[in-house]
C-alpha positions as CSV (number, residue, x, y, z in Angstrom):
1,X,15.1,24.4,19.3
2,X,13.8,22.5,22.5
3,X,10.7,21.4,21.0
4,X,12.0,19.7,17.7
5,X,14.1,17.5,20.1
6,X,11.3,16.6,22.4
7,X,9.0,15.5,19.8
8,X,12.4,13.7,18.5
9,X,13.1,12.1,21.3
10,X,9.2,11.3,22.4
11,X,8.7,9.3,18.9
12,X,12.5,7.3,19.3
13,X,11.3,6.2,22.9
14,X,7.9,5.3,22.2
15,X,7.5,4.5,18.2
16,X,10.4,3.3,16.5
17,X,10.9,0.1,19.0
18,X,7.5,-1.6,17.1
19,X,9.9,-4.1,15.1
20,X,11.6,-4.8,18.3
21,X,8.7,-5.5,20.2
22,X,7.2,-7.4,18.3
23,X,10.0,-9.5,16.9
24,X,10.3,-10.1,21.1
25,X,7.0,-11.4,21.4
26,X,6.9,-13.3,18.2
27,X,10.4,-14.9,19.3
28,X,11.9,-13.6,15.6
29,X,14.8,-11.5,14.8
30,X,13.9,-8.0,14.7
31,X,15.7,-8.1,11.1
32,X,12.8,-10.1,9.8
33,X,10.0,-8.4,11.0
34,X,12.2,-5.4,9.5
35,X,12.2,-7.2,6.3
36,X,8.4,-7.9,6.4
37,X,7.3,-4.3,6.7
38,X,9.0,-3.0,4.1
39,X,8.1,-5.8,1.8
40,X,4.6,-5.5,2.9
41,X,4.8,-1.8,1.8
42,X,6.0,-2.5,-1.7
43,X,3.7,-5.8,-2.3
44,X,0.8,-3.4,-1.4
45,X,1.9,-0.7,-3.5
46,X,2.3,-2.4,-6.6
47,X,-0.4,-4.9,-5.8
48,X,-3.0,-1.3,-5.8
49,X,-0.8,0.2,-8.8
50,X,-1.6,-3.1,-11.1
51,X,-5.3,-3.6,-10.0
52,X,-5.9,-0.1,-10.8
53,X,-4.4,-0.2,-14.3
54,X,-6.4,-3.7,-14.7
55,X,-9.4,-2.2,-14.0
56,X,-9.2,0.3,-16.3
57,X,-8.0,-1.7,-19.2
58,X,-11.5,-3.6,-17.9
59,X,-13.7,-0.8,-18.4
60,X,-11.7,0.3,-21.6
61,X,-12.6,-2.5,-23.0
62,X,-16.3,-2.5,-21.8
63,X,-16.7,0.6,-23.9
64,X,-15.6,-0.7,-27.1
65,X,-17.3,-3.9,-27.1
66,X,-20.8,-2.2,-25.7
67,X,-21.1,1.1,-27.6
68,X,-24.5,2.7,-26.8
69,X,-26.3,3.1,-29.9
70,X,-28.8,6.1,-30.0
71,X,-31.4,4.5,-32.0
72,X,-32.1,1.4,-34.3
73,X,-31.1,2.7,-37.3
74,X,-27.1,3.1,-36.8
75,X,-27.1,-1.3,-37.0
């Protein structure tokens, strides 16, 4: 049980305070930097979520407009 709480304690002390620090040395409220991070996160979740489903509308319609034709005879 000592060593969940170490690791627990280890990451509060030394991880979670990024927002604060750097809304400190940016001169921002740690809210916004907050705010920025997690809308960051979304933007580029969606963002990767769309381009993917672009692209393969893309190459779906690729297919149908070039078919390969096996010889000269199916014109």
């Amino acid at each position: 049980m000592k060593a969940p709480n170490s690791i627990r304690l280890f990451f509060e002390r030394h991880g979670f305070a990024v927002s604060t620090r750097l809304a400190e040395l940016l001169g921002m409220r740690v809210k916004s930097v907050r705010l920025f991070f997690i809308y960051a996160s979304f933007t580029t979740l969606v963002g990767g979520f769309v381009l993917y489903l672009t692209l393969a509308f893309w190459l779906k319609l690729k297919d149908m407009i070039y078919t390969k034709r096996s010889s000269v005879f199916d014109l």
